[in-house]
Each structure stands twice: as structure tokens, then as C-alpha cells.
C-alpha positions as CSV (number, residue, x, y, z in Angstrom):
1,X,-38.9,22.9,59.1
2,X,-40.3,24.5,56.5
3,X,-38.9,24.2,53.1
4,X,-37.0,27.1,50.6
5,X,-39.3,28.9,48.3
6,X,-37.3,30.6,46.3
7,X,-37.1,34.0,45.3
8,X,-40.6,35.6,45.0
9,X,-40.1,38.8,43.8
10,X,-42.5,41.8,41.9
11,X,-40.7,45.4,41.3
12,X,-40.4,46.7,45.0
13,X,-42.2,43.6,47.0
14,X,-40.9,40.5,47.6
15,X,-42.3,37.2,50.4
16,X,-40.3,35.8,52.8
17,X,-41.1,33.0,54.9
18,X,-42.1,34.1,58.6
19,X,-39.6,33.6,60.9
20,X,-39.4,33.9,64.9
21,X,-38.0,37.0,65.2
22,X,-41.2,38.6,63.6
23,X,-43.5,37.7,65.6
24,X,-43.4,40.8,67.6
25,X,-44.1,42.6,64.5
26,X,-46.9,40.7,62.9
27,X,-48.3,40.3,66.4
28,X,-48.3,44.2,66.5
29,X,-49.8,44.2,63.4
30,X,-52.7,42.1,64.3
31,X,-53.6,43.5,67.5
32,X,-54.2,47.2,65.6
33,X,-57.7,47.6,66.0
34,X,-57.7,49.2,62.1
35,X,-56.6,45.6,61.2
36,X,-58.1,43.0,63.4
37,X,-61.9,44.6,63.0
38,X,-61.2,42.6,59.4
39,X,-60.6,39.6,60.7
40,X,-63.1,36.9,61.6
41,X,-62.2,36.5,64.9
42,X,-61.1,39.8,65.9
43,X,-59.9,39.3,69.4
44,X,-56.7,40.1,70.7
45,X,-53.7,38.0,71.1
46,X,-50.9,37.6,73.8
47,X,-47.6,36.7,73.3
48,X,-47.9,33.7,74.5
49,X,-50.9,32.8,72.3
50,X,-48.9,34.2,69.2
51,X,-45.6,32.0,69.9
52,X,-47.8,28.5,70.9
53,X,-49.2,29.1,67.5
54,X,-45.8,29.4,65.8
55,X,-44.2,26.7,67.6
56,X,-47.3,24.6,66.0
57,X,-46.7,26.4,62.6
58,X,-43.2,26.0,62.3
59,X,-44.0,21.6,61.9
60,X,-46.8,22.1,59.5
61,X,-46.3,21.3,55.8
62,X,-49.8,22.9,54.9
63,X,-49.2,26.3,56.1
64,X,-47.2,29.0,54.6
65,X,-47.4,32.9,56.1
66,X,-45.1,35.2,54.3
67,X,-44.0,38.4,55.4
68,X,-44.8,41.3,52.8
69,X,-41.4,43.5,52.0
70,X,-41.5,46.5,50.0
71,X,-38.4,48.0,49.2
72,X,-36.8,45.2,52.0
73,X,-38.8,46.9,54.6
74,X,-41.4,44.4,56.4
75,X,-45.0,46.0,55.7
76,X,-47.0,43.2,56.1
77,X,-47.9,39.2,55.6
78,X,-50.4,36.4,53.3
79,X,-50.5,33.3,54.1
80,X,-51.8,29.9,52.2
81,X,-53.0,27.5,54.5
82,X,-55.4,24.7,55.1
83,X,-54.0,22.8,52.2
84,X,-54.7,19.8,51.0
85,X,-52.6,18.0,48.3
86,X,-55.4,15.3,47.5
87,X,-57.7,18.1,45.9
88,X,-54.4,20.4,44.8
89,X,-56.6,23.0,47.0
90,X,-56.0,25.5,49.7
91,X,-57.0,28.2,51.4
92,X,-55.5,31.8,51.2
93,X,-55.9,34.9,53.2
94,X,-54.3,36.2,56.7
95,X,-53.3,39.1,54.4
96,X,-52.8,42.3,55.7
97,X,-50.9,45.5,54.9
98,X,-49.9,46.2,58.5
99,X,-48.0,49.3,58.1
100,X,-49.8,52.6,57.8
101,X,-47.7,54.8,56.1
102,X,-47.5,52.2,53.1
103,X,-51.1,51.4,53.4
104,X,-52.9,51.9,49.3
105,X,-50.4,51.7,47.1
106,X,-51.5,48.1,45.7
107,X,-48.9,46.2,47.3
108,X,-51.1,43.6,49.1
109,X,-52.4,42.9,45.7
110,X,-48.7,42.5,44.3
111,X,-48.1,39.8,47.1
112,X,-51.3,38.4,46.8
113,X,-50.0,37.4,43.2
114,X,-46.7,36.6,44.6
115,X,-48.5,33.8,46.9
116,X,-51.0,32.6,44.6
117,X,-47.8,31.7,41.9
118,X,-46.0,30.3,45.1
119,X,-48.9,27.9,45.5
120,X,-49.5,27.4,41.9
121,X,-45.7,26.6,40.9
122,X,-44.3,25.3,44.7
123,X,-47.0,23.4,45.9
124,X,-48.6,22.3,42.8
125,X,-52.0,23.7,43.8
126,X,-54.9,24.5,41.4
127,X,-57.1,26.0,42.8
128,X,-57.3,28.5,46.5
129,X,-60.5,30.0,48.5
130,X,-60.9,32.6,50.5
131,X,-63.1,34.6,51.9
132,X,-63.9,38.3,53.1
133,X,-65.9,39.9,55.0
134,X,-68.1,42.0,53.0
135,X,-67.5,45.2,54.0
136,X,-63.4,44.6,53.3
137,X,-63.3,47.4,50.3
138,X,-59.6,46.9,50.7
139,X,-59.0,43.0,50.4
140,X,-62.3,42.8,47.8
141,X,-60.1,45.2,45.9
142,X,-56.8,43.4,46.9
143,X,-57.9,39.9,46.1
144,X,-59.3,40.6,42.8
145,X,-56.5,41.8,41.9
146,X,-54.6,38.7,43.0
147,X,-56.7,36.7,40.7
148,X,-59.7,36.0,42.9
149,X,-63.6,35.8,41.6
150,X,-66.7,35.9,43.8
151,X,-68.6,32.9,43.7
152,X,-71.0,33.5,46.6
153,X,-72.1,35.1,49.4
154,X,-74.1,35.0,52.5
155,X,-74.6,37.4,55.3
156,X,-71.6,39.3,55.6
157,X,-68.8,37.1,53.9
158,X,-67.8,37.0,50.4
159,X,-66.6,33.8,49.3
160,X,-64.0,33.8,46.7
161,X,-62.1,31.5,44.3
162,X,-58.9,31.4,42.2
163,X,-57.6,28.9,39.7
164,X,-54.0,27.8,38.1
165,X,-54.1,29.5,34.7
166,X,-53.5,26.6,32.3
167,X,-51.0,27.8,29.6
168,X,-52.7,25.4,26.9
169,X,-56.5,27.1,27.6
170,X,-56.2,29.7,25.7
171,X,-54.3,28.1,22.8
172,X,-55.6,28.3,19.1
């Protein structure tokens, strides 16, 4: 069972932790062609594969997938994953903007945000990776936004990092 995480809110979007009933949504979502090209492994998913992968989901304390609301409408999802509390690290990605007509306005960089302070203040993390493949305008655009710098790349990804912003850094 995966714990509260409070209210996670910017203007119009807000995360919510995924539940059951969307996964005929998000599955939706990540079957679009437009939207699975980005990711890494781009085949499509059955039902079946979709709810195994829940069921295994719904146990794990190192995996959070949000659903993206703008305006309380479900638009999309961001995830942080692969964490690891020795290192305060994680991974973050698994974000999409899976509804057309709400596709550009900027809000996957808003949730983006909205994760990154979930796993910064919630999970205690201090530092999340990523990475893109290079070609993703959008998420380049999305995740820099979020807070993310490039740190490398090799044929076809860009590798990307964010860190906790220390308060007492910039102090005089």
C-alpha cells in the first residue's frame, strides 16, 4: 500500500497517486503511437501486461507514478522510481502528457516540479536521473524546466541530473 503524499498542487495541475481504475487510461495513453515512439521500449502493451505490472507496483516502496490533473481532469502521468534510500537517489521519468488537446501548454514541466519536490521533501531524496532520448524536444524542454541539467550523452540518449536545492547554498 502505498503511502499519502499530500497535496501536490501548482495553479491548475495537481499529482495524484495512480490508482487501478486508471489503468485503462494511462494504458491508452501509452499505447498512442505519438507517445510510445518516446519511450525506450516502445512496444505495445496488453491489458494483462499493464495490470501484472500494477499488481507488482502497488507493493513497492520505491516507485511512485502520478497521474497529471489539470484543472481535475486526468491529462497525463511522472513517475519516480528505481529509488534507492542508501544514496537519497532515484530515477524520474515515465512522464507523458497523454492528452492531445492539452498537449504544450507547459504542464508536464509544472508536474515535473511537482514530483521532483515530492521526492525532495517526501522521500528525502537528493538527487534524481533521467534520461531522454535525444530527439525528445518536448521532455528536453519539459525536464529542464523541472530542474534537470545534461550531464552527458551518447548515441541517441541524453542523460540528465537534478539536485535538492540546499536553502543554506546560496546564503551570505
Amino acid at each position: 500500500m502505498k503511502p499519502e503524499v499530500g497535496d501536490l498542487v501548482d495553479g491548475c495541475i495537481s499529482l495524484r497517486l495512480l490508482e487501478r481504475d486508471d489503468l485503462p487510461r494511462t494504458l491508452g495513453w501509452r499505447n498512442r503511437d505519438d507517445v510510445r515512439m518516446w519511450f525506450f521500449d516502445s512496444r505495445v502493451i496488453d491489458i494483462e501486461t499493464h495490470t501484472a505490472w500494477f499488481d507488482r507496483y502497488e507493493n513497492r516502496d520505491d516507485d511512485f507514478v502520478f497521474i497529471v490533473n489539470a484543472n481535475d481532469r486526468p491529462v497525463g502521468q511522472v513517475a519516480i522510481y528505481n529509488i534507492d534510500r542508501t544514496t537519497a537517489e532515484g530515477e524520474f521519468g515515465r512522464l507523458l502528457i497523454g492528452e492531445p488537446a492539452v498537449a504544450g501548454r507547459g504542464y508536464a514541466g509544472v508536474a515535473g516540479k511537482l514530483a521532483c519536490t515530492f521526492a525532495w521533501t517526501n522521500l528525502g531524496l537528493s538527487r534524481l536521473r533521467c534520461e531522454i532520448k535525444s530527439d525528445n524536444v518536448r521532455s528536453l524542454k519539459a525536464c529542464t524546466r523541472a530542474g534537470f541539467v545534461e550531464t552527458a550523452r551518447r548515441p541517441g540518449v541524453i542523460e540528465m541530473i537534478a539536485h535538492r536545492q540546499d536553502p543554506w547554498r546560496d546564503r551570505k
